[in-house]
VOLOMI-826530 format. One line per 10 residues: their letters; for each residue x, y, z of C-alpha. Coordinates in nm, 3 decimals, decimal comma. Layout:
<sites>
A = X Y Z ~ ...;
</sites>
This chain:
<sites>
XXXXXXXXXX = -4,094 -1,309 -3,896 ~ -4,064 -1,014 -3,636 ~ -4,113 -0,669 -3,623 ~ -4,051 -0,394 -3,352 ~ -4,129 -0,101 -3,325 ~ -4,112 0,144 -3,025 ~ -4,390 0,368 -2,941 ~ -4,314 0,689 -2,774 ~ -4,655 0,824 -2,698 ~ -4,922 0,703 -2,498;
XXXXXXXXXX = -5,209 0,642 -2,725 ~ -5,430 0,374 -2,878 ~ -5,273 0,277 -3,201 ~ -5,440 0,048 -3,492 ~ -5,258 -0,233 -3,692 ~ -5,257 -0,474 -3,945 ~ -5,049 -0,690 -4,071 ~ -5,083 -0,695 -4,479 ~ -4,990 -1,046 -4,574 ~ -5,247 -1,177 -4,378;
XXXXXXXXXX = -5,471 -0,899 -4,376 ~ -5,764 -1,165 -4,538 ~ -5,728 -1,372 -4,250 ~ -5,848 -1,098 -4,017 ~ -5,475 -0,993 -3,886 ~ -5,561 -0,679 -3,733 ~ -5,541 -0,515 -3,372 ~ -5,522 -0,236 -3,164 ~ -5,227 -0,176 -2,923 ~ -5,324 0,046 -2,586;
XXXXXXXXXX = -4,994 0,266 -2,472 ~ -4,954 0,405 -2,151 ~ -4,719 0,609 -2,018 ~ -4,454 0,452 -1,809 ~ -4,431 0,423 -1,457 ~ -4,167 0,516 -1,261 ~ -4,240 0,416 -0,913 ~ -4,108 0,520 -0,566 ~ -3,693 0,529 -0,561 ~ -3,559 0,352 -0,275;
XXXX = -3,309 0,451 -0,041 ~ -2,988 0,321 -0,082 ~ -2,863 0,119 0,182 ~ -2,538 0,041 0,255;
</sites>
């Protein structure tokens, strides 16, 4: 099974997963915000 989900704001964020939630199915996911780097020049 699969499940997304998109996070919009950097943050620490706590899951579980409830079916297995016995078995010790739990984390943390650490978002950051994104980086855009340095544009390059076109070059033609």
């Amino acid at each position: 099974t699969q499940f997304r989900y998109r996070l919009q704001v950097a943050g620490t964020y706590q899951y579980q997963c409830n079916f297995h939630f016995a078995q010790g199915m739990v984390g943390t996911i650490n978002v950051t915000a994104a980086s855009l780097g340095k544009a390059q020049p076109a070059t033609n």
